[in-house]
N, C-alpha and C positions, 0 to 999 in steps of 0.2 A: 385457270389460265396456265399454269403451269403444266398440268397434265394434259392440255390440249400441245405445248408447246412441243412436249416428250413424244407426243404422238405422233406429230410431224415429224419426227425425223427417225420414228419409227416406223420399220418397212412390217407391215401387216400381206397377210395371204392374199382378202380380198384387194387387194390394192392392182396384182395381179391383172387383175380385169380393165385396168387404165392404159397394159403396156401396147405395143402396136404387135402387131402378129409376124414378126420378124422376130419379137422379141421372145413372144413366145414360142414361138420354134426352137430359138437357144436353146432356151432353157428344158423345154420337153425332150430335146436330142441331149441333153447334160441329165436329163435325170433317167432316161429309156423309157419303152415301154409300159411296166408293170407300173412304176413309179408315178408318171404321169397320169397313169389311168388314175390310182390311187389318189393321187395329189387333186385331181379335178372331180373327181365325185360327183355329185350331183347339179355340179354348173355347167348347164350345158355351152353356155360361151366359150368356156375354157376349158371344158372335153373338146368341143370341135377343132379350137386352135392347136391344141394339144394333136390331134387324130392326125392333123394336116402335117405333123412333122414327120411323121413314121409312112414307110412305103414296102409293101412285100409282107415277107414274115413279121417285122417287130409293126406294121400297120397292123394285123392278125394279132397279135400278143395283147395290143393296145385294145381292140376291139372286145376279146373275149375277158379283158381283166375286167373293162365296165362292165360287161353282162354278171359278169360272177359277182361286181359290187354294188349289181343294182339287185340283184338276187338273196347276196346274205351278205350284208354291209360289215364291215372292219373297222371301227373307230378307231381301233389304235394304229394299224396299220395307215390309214390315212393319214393321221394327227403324223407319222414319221415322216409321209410320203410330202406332206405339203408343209414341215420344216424344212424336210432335205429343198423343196422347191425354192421358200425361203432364202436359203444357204446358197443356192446355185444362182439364186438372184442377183444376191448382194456380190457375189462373189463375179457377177458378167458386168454388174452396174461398177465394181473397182476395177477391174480391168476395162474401162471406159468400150465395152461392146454393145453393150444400151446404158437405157438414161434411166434414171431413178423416174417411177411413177409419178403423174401428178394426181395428188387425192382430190376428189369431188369438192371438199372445203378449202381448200388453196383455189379451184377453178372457180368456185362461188365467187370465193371473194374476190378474184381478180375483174368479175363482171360489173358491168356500174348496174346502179340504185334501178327501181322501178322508173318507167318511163313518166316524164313530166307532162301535164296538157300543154303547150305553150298560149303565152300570154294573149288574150284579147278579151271582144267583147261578151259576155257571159251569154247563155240560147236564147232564142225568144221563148216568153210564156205563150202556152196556147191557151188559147180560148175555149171556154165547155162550148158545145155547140147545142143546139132543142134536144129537148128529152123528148122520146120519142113514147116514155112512160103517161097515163093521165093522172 
């Protein structure tokens, strides 16, 4: 209980994926180019949100850093690119410029239960009808 509670009000990478594409524009113009490419890797959700921020040369920058990270991947360079993301997050979410993500289990929970039958009279039983077997 406790570690889910921690985690709630911890902003994680993929959370990212919850923001509205506004949002992430921000933040891929806060982090540039190479960055963003870096930061979004192999999601393509959040490569394309990403791509839609850049226009001209840094659209081209953007473009050619995925090719080279789908090519010969960087872990650590990533792991940098998608803290600084992190950091440029939290950092538009205090400056009240977006809203903090909502995670898939806050949205769960906010849904009601499974759907109920409502109340009546229970089916008719059918009838076997002739076997057509001898």
């Amino acid at each position: 209980e406790a570690a889910a509670a921690i985690r709630e009000r911890v902003l994680m990478f993929e959370d990212l994926g919850a923001l509205d594409a506004d949002a992430l524009t921000r933040i891929a113009a806060a982090l540039g180019p190479e960055e963003a490419a870096a930061a979004a890797g192999a999601e393509s959700g959040l490569r394309e949100a990403f791509a839609a921020a850049f226009a001209g040369r840094a659209a081209r920058a953007f473009a050619e850093t995925v090719e080279l990270l789908a090519a010969v991947p960087d872990p650590v360079r990533e792991r940098a690119a998608r803290r600084k993301a992190l950091e440029e997050t939290e950092a538009l979410i205090r400056a009240e410029k977006i809203r903090r993500p909502v995670r898939a289990s806050a949205r769960a929970a906010a849904l009601p239960g499974p759907a109920q039958s409502p109340a009546g009279p229970p089916p008719m039983e059918i009838e076997e009808g002739p076997s057509w077997t001898s």
